[in-house]
C-alpha positions in Angstrom: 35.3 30.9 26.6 38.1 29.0 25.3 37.6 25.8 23.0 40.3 23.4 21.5 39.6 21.7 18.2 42.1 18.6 17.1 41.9 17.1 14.1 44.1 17.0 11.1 46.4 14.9 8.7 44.1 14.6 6.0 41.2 17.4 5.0 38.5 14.9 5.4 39.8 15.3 9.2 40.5 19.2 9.0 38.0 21.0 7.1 34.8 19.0 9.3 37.1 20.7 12.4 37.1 24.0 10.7 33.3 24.0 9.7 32.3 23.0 13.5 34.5 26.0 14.8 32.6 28.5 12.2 30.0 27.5 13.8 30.5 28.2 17.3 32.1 31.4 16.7 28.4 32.2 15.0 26.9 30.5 18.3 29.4 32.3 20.3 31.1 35.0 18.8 33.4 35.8 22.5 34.4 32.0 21.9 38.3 31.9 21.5 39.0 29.0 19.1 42.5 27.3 18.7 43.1 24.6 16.9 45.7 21.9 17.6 47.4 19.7 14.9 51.3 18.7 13.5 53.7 20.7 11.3 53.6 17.2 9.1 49.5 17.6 8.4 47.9 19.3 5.7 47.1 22.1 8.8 49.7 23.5 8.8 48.7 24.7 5.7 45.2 25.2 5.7 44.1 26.3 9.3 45.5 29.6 9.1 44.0 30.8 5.4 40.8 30.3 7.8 41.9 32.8 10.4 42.3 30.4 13.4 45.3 29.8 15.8 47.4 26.9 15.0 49.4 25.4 17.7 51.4 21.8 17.1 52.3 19.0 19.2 55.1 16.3 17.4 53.4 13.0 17.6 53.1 10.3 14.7 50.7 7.9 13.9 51.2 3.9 14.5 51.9 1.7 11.4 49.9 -1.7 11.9 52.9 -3.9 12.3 55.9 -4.1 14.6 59.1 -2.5 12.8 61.2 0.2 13.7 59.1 3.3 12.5 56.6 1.8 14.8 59.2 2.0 17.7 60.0 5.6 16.7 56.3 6.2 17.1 55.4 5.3 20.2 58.7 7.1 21.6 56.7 10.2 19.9 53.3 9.1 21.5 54.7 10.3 25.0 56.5 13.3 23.4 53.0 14.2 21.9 51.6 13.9 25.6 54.2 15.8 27.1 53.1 18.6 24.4 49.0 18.4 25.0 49.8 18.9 28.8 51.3 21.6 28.3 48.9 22.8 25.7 46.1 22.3 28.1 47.7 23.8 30.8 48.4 26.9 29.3 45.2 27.0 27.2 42.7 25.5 30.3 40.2 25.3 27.9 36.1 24.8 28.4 35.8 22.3 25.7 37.8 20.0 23.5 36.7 18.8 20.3 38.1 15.5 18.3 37.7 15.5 14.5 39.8 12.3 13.9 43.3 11.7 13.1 46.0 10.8 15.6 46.8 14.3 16.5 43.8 14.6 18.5 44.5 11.8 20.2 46.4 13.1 23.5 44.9 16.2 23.3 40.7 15.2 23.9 42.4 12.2 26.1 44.5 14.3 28.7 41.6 17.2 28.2 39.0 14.5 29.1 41.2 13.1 31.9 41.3 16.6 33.5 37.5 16.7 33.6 37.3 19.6 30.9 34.0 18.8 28.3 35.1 16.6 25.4 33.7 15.3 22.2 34.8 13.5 18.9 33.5 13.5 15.8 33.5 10.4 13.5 33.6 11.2 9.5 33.4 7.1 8.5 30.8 4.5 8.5 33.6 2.7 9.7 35.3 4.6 12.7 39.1 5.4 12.9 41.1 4.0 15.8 41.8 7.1 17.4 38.4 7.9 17.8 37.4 4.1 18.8 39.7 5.0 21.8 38.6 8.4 22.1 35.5 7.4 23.1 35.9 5.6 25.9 36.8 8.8 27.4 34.8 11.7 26.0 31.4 12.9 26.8 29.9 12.8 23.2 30.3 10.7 19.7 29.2 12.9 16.8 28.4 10.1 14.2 28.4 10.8 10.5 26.8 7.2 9.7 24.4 5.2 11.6 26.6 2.4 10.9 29.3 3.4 13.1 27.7 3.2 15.9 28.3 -0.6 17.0 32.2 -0.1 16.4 32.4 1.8 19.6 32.3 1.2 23.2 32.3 3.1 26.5 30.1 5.5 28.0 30.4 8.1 26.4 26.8 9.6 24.7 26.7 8.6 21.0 24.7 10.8 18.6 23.6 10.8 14.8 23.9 14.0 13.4 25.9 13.5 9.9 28.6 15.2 9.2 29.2 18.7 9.0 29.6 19.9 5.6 30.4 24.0 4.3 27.4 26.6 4.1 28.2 27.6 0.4 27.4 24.4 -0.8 23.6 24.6 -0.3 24.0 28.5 -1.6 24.3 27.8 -5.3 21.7 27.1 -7.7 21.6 25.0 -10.9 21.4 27.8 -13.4 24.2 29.8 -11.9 26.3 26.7 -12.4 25.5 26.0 -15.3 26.4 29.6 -16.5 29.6 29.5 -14.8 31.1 26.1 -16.2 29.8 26.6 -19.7 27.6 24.3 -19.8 24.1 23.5 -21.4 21.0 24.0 -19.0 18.9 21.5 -21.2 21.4 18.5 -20.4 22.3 16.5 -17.9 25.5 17.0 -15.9 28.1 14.3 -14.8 30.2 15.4 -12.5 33.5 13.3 -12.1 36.3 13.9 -9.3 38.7 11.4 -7.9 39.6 14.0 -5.0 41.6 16.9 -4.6 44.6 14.7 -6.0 42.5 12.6 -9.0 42.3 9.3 -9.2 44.0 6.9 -11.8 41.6 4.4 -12.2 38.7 6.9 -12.4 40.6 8.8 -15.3 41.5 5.8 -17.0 37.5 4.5 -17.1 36.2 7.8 -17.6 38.6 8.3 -20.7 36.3 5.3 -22.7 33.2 7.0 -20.9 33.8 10.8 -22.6 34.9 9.1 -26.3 31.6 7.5 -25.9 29.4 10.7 -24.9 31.6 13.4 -27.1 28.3 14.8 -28.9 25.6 13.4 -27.3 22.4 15.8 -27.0 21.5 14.5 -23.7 24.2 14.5 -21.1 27.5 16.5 -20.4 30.7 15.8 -18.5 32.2 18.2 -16.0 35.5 16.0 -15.1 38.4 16.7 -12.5 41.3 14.6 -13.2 43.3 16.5 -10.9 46.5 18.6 -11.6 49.3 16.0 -11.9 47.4 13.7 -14.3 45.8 16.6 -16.8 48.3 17.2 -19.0 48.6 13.6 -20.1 45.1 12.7 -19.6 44.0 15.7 -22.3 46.9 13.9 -24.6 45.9 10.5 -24.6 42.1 11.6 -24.7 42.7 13.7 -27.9 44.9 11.2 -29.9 42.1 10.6 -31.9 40.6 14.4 -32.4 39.4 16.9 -30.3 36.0 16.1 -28.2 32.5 17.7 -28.4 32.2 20.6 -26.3 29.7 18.6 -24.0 32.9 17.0 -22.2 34.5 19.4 -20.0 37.8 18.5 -18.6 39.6 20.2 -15.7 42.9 19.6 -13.7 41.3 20.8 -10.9 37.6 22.5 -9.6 38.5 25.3 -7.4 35.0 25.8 -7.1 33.5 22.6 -5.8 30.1 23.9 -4.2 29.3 25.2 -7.6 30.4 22.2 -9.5 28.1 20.1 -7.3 25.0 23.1 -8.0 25.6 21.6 -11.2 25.2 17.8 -11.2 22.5 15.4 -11.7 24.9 12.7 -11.8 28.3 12.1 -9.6 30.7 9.8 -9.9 32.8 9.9 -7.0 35.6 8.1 -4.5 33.2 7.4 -1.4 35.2 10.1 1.0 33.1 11.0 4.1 32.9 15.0 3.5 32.2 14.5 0.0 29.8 12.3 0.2 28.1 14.6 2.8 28.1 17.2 0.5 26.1 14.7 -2.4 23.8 14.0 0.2 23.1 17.2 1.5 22.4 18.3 -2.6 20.5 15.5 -3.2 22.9 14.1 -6.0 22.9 10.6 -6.6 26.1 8.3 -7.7 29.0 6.2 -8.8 30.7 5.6 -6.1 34.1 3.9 -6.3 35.6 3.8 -3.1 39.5 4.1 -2.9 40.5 0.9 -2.5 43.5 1.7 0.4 41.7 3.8 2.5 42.6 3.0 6.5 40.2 -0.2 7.3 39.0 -0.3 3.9 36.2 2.7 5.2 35.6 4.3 2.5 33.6 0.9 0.9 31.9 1.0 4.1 30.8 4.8 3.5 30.0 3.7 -0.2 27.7 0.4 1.1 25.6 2.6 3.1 24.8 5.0 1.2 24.1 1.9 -1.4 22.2 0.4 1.0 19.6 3.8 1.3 19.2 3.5 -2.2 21.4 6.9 -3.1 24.2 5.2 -5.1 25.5 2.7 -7.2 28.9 1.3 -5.9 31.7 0.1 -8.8 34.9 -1.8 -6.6 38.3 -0.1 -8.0 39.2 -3.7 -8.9 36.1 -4.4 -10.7 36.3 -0.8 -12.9 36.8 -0.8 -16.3 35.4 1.6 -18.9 32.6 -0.5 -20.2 31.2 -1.1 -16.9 31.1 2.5 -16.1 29.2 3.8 -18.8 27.0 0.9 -18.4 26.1 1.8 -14.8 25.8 5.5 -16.5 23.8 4.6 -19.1 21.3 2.6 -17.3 20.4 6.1 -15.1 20.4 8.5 -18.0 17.6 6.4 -19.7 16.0 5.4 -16.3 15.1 8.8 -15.2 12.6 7.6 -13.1 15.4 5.5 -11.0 17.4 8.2 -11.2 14.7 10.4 -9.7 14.4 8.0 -6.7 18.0 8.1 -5.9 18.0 11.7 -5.5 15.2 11.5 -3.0 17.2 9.1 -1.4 20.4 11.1 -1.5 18.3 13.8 -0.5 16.7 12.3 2.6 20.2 11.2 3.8 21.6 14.9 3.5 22.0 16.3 6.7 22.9 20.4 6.0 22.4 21.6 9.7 24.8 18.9 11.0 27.6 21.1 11.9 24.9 24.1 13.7 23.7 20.4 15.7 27.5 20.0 16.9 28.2 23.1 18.0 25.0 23.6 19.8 25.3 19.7 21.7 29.1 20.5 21.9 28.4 24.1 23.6 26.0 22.3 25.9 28.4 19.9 27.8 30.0 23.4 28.9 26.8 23.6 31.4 26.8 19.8 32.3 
């Protein structure tokens, strides 16, 4: 068996693809996996530390008006077809599978076209436009959010299942975390990440926030500013003296699964995985979605989770530090509200979401 998986650019695109695949190969362990993507993606990178075939295809994605890049693009759009033939010829894969950017797009298109099994899966509450074209074509729409549903058309078979999210972040416990980071069992954790890269506005609120928790009794920061911003986040935090060791301040949390084992309180951007990954813990949150995401999805991700009564949701725009450590306040000494959200987070988890695509993926093989 032979299976195709396309996704890449970003890793809220990638690392869904990569979890699917582990899961097939634990399904079907004869299954030959190779994944397709661009020397310009963050694949290139990450796809073989995992142990999979990467093969590329040179194809570019669309800005949303008419210039000369746009031009240049759709010149690469048929280069980028010309590429996925020949992939697919070679290959003649059982089954494609569509994780979202527009690298997948030729690929599950030509693959679907040909009469081989496809599928896509959709991170976003608010669907990309690959995959909005995507499925017109494929024979199943893995939906992370409910909410996407009405923003696509077609035939094609749409199905809830969340989105697929690592095993090792349901392996670690609270006390384990704890111990690792530092930290002081008999408090509660905040944890604070603006992404893999930081996030400005986050750091700049959260820097009033940890001034005004340094030596509280009650509550401790675990913060991720992200590697470019540290150094001169630390110096502008300390002008004033050192912190209390309840705020904990990192460039970076190579350890994310056991960062999360350690929260009771998450204030996050609103990207699809990691939101998943809140859910799936049962963590409720800040979420402040990044305010140039494609479509403006990530407020959609944030709204609905919001809407289930997980979250709290802070506009970029509207952030300051004041408001921030008002929304944190009000659930430190509203425990019982605090409580709630986590049964809500928790009831929106979905940690056998990735087991659920590979199965109903596998399945169109037969069909």
């Amino acid at each position: 068996m032979k299976v195709i998986l396309s996704g890449g650019g970003t890793g809220g695109h990638i690392y869904p693809a990569l979890t699917i695949a582990d899961q097939i190969k634990k399904l079907r362990p004869e299954a030959e996996i190779i994944f397709v993507g661009t020397k310009e993606g963050l694949e290139k990178n990450i796809i073989p530390r995992y142990g999979y075939p990467l093969r590329f295809i040179e194809i570019a994605g669309f800005k949303r008006s008419l210039s000369f890049d746009t031009l240049r693009s759709f010149a690469k759009l048929f280069t980028g077809l010309a590429g996925a033939n020949s992939l697919i010829s070679e290959i003649k894969p059982d089954l494609v599978i569509g994780t979202g950017g527009y690298v997948c797009g030729p690929i599950v298109f030509l693959a679907a076209l040909r009469g081989i099994p496809t599928a896509i899966q959709e991170q976003n509450a608010m669907p990309g436009v690959t995959n909005k074209i995507l499925a017109r074509f494929a024979k199943k729409v893995f939906l992370g959010y409910h909410e996407a549903e009405k923003y696509f058309t077609g035939k094609s078979q749409k199905v809830y299942t969340g989105n697929p999210i690592r095993v090792e972040i349901l392996s670690n416990k609270r006390d384990e975390a704890i111990k690792f980071f530092g930290l002081d069992a008999d408090k509660k954790t905040i944890l604070v990440s603006g992404g893999s890269r930081g996030a400005q506005s986050i750091n700049k609120a959260m820097m009033y926030v940890e001034q005004a928790l340094s030596g509280r009794h009650d509550v401790q920061v675990l913060h991720a500013t992200g590697e470019a911003n540290y150094d001169a986040y630390i110096k502008e935090l300390e002008k004033d003296g050192k912190l209390e060791d309840n705020i904990v301040v990192k460039p970076y949390l190579h350890d994310m699964p056991m960062a999360l084992a350690a929260a009771d309180l998450a204030v996050f951007r609103a990207g699809a995985i990691g939101l998943a990954e809140l859910m799936a813990k049962g963590i409720p949150s800040v979420l402040i979605p990044y305010p140039y995401a494609t479509a403006n999805h990530q407020e959609f991700n944030a709204r609905a989770v919001e809407a289930a009564g997980a979250a709290k949701v802070v506009l970029d725009k509207e952030l300051t530090g004041e408001k921030l450590l008002e929304e944190i306040e009000h659930l430190l000494i509203r425990d019982e509200e605090l409580q709630q959200m986590k049964k809500a987070a928790k009831s929106l988890g979905r940690p056998g979401a990735a087991k659920e695509i590979a199965q109903q993926a596998l399945q169109l093989i037969k069909n």
